[in-house]
C-alpha positions in Angstrom: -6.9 16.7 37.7 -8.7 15.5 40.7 -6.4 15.8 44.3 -8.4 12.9 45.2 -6.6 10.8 43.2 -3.1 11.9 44.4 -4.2 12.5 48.3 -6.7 10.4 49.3 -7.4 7.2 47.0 -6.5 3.9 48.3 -2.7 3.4 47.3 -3.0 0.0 45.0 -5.5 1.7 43.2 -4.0 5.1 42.7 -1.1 3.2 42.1 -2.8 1.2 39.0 -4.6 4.0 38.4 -1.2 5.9 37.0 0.8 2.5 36.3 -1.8 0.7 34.0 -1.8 3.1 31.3 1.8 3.2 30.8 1.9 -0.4 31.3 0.0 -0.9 28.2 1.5 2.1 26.6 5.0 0.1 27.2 2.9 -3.5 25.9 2.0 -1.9 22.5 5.3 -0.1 22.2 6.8 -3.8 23.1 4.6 -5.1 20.6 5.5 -2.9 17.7 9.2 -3.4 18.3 8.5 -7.4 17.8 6.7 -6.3 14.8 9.6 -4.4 13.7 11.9 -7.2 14.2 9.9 -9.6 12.8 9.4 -7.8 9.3 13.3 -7.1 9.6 14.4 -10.7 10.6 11.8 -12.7 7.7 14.4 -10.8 5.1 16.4 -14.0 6.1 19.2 -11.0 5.7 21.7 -11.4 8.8 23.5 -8.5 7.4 20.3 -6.7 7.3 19.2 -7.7 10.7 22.2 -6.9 11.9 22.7 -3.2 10.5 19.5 -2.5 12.0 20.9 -3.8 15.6 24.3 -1.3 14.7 22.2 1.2 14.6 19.3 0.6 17.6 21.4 2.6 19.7 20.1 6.0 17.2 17.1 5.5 17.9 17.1 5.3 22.0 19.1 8.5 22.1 16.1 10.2 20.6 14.0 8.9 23.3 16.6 9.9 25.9 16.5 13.7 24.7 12.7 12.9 24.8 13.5 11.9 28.7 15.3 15.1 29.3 12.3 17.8 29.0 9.7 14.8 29.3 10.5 13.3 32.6 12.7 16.3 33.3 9.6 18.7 33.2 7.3 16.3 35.0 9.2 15.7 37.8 9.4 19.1 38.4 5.9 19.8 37.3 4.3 17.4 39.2 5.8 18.5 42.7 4.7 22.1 41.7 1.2 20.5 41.3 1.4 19.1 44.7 2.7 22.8 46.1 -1.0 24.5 44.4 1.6 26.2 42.0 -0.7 25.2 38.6 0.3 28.3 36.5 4.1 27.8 37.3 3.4 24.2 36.2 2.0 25.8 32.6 4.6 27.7 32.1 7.2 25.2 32.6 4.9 22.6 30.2 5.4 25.7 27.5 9.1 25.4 27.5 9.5 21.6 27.8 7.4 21.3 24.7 9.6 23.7 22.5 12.5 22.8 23.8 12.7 19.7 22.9 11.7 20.6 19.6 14.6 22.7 18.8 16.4 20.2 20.4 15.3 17.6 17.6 16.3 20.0 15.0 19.8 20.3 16.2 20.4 17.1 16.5 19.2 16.5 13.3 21.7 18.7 12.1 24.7 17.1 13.6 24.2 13.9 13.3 23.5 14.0 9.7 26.7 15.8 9.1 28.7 13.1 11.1 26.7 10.3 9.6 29.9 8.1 8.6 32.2 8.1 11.4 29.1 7.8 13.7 28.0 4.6 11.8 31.5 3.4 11.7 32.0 4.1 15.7 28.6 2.1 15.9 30.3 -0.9 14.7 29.2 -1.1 10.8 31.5 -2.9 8.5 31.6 -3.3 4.6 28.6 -6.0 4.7 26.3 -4.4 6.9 26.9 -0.2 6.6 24.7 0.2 3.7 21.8 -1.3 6.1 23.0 0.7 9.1 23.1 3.6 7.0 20.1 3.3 5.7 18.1 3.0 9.3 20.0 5.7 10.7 19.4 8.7 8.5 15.3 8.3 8.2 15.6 7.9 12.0 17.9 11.0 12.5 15.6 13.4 9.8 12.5 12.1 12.2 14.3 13.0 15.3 12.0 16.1 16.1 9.1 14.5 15.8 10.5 11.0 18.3 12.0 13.7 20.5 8.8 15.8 21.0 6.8 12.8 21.2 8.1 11.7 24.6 7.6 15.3 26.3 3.6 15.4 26.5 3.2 11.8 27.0 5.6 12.3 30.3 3.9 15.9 31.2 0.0 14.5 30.4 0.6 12.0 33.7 1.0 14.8 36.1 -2.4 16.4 35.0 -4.1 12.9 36.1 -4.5 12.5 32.2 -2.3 8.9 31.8 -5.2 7.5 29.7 -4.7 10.1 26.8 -1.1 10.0 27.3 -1.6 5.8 26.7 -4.0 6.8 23.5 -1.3 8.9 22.0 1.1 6.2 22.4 -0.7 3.6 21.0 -1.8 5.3 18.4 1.9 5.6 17.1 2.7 2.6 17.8 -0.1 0.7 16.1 0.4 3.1 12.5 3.9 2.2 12.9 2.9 -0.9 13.1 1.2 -1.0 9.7 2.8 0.7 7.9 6.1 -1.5 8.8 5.5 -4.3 6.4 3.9 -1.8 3.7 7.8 -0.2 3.6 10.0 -3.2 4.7 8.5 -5.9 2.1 5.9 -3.9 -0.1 8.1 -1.5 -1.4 11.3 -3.0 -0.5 12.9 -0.4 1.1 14.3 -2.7 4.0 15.9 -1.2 6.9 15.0 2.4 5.8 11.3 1.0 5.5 11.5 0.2 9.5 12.9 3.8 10.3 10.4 5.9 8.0 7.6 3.9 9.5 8.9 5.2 12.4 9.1 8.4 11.8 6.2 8.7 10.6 3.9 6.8 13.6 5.4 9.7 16.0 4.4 12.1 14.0 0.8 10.6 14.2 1.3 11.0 17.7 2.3 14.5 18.1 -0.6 15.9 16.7 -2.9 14.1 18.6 -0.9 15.2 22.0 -0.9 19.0 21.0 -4.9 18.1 20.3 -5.2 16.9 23.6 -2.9 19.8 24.9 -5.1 22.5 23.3 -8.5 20.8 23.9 -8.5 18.6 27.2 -6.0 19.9 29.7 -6.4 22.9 32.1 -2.9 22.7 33.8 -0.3 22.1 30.7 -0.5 24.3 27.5 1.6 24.6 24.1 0.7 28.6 23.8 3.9 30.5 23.5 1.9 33.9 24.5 3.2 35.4 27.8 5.9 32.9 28.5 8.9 33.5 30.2 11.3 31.1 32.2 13.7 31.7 34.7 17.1 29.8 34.7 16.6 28.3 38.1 13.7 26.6 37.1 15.5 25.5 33.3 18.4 24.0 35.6 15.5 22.6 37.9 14.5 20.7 34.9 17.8 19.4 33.6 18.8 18.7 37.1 16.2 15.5 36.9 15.9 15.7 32.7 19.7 14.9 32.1 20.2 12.0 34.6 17.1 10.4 33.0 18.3 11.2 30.0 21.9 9.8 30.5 19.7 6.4 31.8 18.7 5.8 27.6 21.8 7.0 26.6 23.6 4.0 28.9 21.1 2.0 27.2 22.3 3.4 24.2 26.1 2.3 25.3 25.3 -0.5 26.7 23.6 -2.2 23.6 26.8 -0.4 21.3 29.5 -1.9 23.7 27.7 -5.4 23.7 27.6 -5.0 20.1 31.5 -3.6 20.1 32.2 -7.2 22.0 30.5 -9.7 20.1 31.6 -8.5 17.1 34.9 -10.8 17.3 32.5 -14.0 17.4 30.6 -13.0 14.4 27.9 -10.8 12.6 25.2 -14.1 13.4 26.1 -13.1 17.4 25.2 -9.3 16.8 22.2 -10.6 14.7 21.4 -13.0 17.5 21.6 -10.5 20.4 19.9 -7.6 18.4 16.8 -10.1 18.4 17.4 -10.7 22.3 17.6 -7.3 23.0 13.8 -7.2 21.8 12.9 -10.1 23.5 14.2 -8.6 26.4 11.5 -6.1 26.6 8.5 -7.8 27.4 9.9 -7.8 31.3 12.0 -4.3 30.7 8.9 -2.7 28.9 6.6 -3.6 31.3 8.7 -2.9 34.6 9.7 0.8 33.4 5.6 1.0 32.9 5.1 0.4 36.4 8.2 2.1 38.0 7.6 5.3 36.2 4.2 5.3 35.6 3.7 6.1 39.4 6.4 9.4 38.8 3.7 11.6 39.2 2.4 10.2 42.7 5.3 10.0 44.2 6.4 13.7 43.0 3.0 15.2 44.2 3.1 13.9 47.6 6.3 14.8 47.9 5.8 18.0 46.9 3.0 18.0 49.3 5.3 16.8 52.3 2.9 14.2 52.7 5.3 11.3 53.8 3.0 9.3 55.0 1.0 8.7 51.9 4.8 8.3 50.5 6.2 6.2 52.3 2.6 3.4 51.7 3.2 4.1 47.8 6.8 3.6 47.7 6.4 -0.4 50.4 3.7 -0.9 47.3 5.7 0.0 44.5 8.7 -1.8 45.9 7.2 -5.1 46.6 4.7 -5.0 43.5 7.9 -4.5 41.1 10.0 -7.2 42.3 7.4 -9.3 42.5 6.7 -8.7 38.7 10.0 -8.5 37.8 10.7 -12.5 38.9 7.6 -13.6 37.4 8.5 -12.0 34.2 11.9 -13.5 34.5 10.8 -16.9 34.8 8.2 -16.6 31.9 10.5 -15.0 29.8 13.4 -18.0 30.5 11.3 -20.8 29.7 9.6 -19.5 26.7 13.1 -18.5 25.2 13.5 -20.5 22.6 9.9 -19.9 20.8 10.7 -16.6 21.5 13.7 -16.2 19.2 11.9 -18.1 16.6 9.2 -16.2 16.2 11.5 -13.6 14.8 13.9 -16.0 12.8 13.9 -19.8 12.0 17.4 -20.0 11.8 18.6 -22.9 13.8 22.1 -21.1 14.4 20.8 -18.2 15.6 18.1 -19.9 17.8 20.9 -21.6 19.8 22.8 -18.5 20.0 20.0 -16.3 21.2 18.3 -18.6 23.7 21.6 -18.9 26.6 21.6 -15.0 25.7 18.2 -14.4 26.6 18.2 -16.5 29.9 21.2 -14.8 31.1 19.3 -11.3 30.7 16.8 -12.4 32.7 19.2 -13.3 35.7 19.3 -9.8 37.0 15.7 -9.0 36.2 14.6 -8.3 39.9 17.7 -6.7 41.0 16.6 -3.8 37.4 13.6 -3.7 39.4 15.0 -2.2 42.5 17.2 0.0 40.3 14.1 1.1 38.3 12.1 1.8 41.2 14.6 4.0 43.1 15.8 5.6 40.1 12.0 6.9 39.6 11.9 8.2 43.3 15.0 9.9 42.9 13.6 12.0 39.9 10.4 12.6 41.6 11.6 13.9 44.2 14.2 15.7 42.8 17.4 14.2 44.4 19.4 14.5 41.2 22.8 13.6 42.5 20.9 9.8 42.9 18.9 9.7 39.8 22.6 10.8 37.9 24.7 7.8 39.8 22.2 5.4 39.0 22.0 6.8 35.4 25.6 6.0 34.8 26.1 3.1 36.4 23.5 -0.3 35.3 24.4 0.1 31.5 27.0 2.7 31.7 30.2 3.1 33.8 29.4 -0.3 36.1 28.9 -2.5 33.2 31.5 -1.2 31.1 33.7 -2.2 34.2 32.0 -5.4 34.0 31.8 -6.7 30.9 35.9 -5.2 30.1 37.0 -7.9 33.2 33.9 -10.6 32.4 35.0 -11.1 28.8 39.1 -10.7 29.6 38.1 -13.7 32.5 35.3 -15.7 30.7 35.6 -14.6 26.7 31.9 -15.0 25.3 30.4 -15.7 28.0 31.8 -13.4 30.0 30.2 -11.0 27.6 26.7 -12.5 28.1 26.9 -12.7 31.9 28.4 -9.0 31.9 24.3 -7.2 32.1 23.3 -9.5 35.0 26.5 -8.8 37.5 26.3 -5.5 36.4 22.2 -5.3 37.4 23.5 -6.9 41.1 26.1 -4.4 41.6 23.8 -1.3 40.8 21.0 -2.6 43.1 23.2 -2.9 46.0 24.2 1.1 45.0 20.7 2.2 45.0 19.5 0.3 48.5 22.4 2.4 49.7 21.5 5.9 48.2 17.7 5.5 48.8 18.5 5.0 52.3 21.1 8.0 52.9 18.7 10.3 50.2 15.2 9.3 50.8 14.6 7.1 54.1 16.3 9.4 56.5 14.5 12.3 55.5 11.0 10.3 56.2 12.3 8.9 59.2 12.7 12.2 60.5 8.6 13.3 59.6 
C-alpha cells in the first residue's frame, strides 16, 4: 500500500482510484442478478418467480453477516493503517477471516433446522413454498462460503488492493453467471438451480481471495500462527460490523414487509415487485459502489487526524453521489418499462412493475445522502450513527411508513412507502453528521 495514495493524491482521483473498482464490482454483481432473474422469470412460472422473491431476503442476510467482520474489520483496520499500526491491522484481518467462517457454519445450522416456519414467516403459501424452499436451502448449505466471501473483498481495500478485491468479485459473479442457465433450464432444477449456482460462484471467489491473501498482500494475512485478539478490539469490530450489518438485514426486512403487504393484491404483485427490486439496482448497486468504496480513505485520514484532506474527500463524495444518484434516477424512470420486460413479457406484470419502479426512484438522491453518511460514520467509527441509520431507511422508519401509507393510501400507499421513508432518513443523517462529524472538524 502506497501512503501516497491515501495522503497526498489529488482527491477526485484518489477518490476513483478506490470507488471505480467497487463500482464495477457492484456493475457485474448487478449484472448477474439480472441474469438470475432473467433465467428465473423466462420459466413464465409466477409462482416460481415469485418463491424466489419470498426467499431474496436469505440470501442478503448472508451478505449482511458478510458486512459484520467485512466492513466491520475494515473500518477498524483501515484507521489502524492510518495510525502506522500495520501488524495490529494483521492480526485483526486473522480473526475477521475466521470469524466469519464459523459464523457461516452456525448459521447454517440454525437455519436449516428452522427451515419451515422461516419460509412460512417469509410469506410462502401452498403454490409457491416448494420454490421458496427449494432456493432457500442451497442458499443456506452455501452460507459459509457467501459469508466469507464479503470479508477479504471489504479488508483487500484498506491495503490499496481494490483492483484484486474487483477481480475476486467478478470472477464469482461471471461463473455464477454461467452456470445459472446450465442449472435453471439445462437440468431443470429451477429455483434451486439459481441458489447452487450461487453457491458455488462464491466459492470460486474465496479461493482466489485467500490466493491473493497468501501471495499479494503484506498488511492482511489468513495465518492462524501467533494470533491472539483482545476483546476491546472484537467489540471495536462489531461496534461498526453490526450496524452495517443490521443496514442488509433492514434490506432484508424491508423487501420481506413489502412482500408481507402486497401479498393481499396478489402473487403477480410479489412477482412484479421481486423483478423491481432487481431493477432497482442498477442506481442502488452503483451508488453503494461509490459511497463505500471510498471507506478506506475516509477511515485512514481519519485515523491520521488529517481533517483537512477529510473534510475535501467528504464535499467530493457528497456532491459526486447526489449528483449520480439523480442521473441514475432519471435514466432508470424512463427506461422502466423495457426494463421490466427484459425479464418478463407479461403484459400484467409490465404494468404492474413500471409505477413500482418509478416510485423507487423518487427517493434515489435522498439514499444517496443516507449512503454517504452512513459510510463516514463506519469509517470513522461513530457507531451510535452508523446503528440509527442502520435501522431506520428500510427498517424501523419504513416500517412506520409503509404501516400508516398503506392504512391511508392501500396499494399505493405500499409503493410510495420506500421513497417517504428515504426523505425522512436523509433529513436524520444531515442531522447526526452535523452533531457527530462536522463539529469535531470545525474545531481542527
Amino acid at each position: 500500500m502506497e501512503n501516497d495514495l491515501f495522503e497526498k493524491m489529488p482527491v477526485p482521483k484518489a477518490y476513483f482510484k478506490f470507488a471505480l473498482p467497487v463500482v464495477l464490482s457492484m456493475v457485474v454483481s448487478l449484472v448477474y442478478n439480472m441474469v438470475d432473474t432473467y433465467f428465473i422469470a423466462r420459466t413464465g412460472n409466477t409462482n416460481l418467480v415469485a418463491g424466489v422473491s419470498l426467499s431474496a431476503p436469505v440470501f442478503t442476510l448472508m451478505i449482511a453477516l458478510g458486512d459484520i467482520f467485512g466492513l466491520g474489520g475494515s473500518s477498524v483496520i483501515s484507521r489502524l493503517f492510518g495510525e502506522k499500526r500495520d501488524e495490529d491491522g494483521k492480526r485483526l484481518s486473522v480473526f475477521c477471516f475466521y470469524a466469519a467462517l464459523l459464523c457461516g457454519v452456525l448459521v447454517t445450522a440454525g437455519m436449516m433446522l428452522l427451515r419451515e416456519p422461516i419460509l412460512y414467516m417469509l410469506g410462502a403459501d401452498r403454490e409457491t413454498f416448494a420454490y421458496a424452499s427449494g432456493y432457500y436451502t442451497y442458499i443456506v448449505l452455501g452460507a459459509p462460503f457467501i459469508i466469507v466471501s464479503f470479508t477479504p473483498s471489504n479488508l483487500l481495500r484498506t491495503e490499496g488492493l481494490s483492483t484484486a478485491a474487483m477481480v475476486g468479485s467478478i470472477l464469482g459473479a461471471v461463473v455464477n453467471m454461467i452456470l445459472d442457465p446450465v442449472f435453471i433450464s439445462v437440468l431443470g432444477l429451477g429455483a434451486a438451480g439459481a441458489a447452487i449456482a450461487t453457491v458455488i460462484g462464491n466459492i470460486i471467489a474465496d479461493i482466489y481471495y485467500v490466493w491473493v491473501l497468501l501471495s499479494k498482500s503484506r498488511r492482511l494475512s489468513v495465518n492462524p500462527t501467533g494470533f491472539h485478539i483482545h476483546m476491546v478490539e472484537v467489540g471495536q469490530i462489531l461496534a461498526i460490523g453490526i450496524p452495517a450489518s443490521i443496514t442488509n438485514l433492514m434490506q432484508s426486512l424491508g423487501i420481506a414487509l413489502t412482500n408481507r403487504f402486497l401479498l393481499p393484491y396478489g402473487n403477480d404483485k410479489v412477482a412484479a415487485m421481486g423483478i423491481v427490486m432487481k431493477a432497482n439496482l442498477i442506481a442502488v448497486l452503483v451508488l453503494v459502489g461509490f459511497a463505500f468504496g471510498a471507506q478506506p480513505l475516509i477511515g485512514y485520514n481519519y485515523g491520521a487526524k488529517n481533517h483537512a484532506r477529510l473534510r475535501e474527500i467528504l464535499r467530493f463524495c457528497y456532491g459526486f453521489e447526489c449528483f449520480a444518484a439523480a442521473v441514475l434516477a432519471g435514466a432508470l424512470s424512463l427506461a422502466a418499462p423495457a426494463l421490466i420486460q427484459v425479464f418478463m413479457q407479461d403484459k400484467a406484470i409490465i404494468e404492474i412493475g413500471v409505477p413500482m419502479l418509478r416510485m423507487q426512484q423518487m427517493g434515489m438522491v435522498f439514499t444517496a445522502v443516507v449512503l454517504v453518511t452512513t459510510c463516514t460514520f463506519q469509517s470513522a467509527g461513530k457507531a451510535v450513527g452508523a446503528f440509527l441509520l442502520s435501522v431506520s431507511r428500510q427498517g424501523a422508519v419504513f416500517a412506520a411508513v409503509l404501516l400508516l401509507a398503506s392504512k391511508a393510501f392501500g396499494y399505493h400507499g405500499v409503493l410510495m412507502a420506500q421513497a417517504v421513508s428515504d426523505l425522512l432518513t436523509a433529513i436524520l443523517a444531515v442531522f447526526l453528521f452535523e452533531i457527530l462529524i462536522r463539529r469535531g472538524l470545525r474545531e481542527t
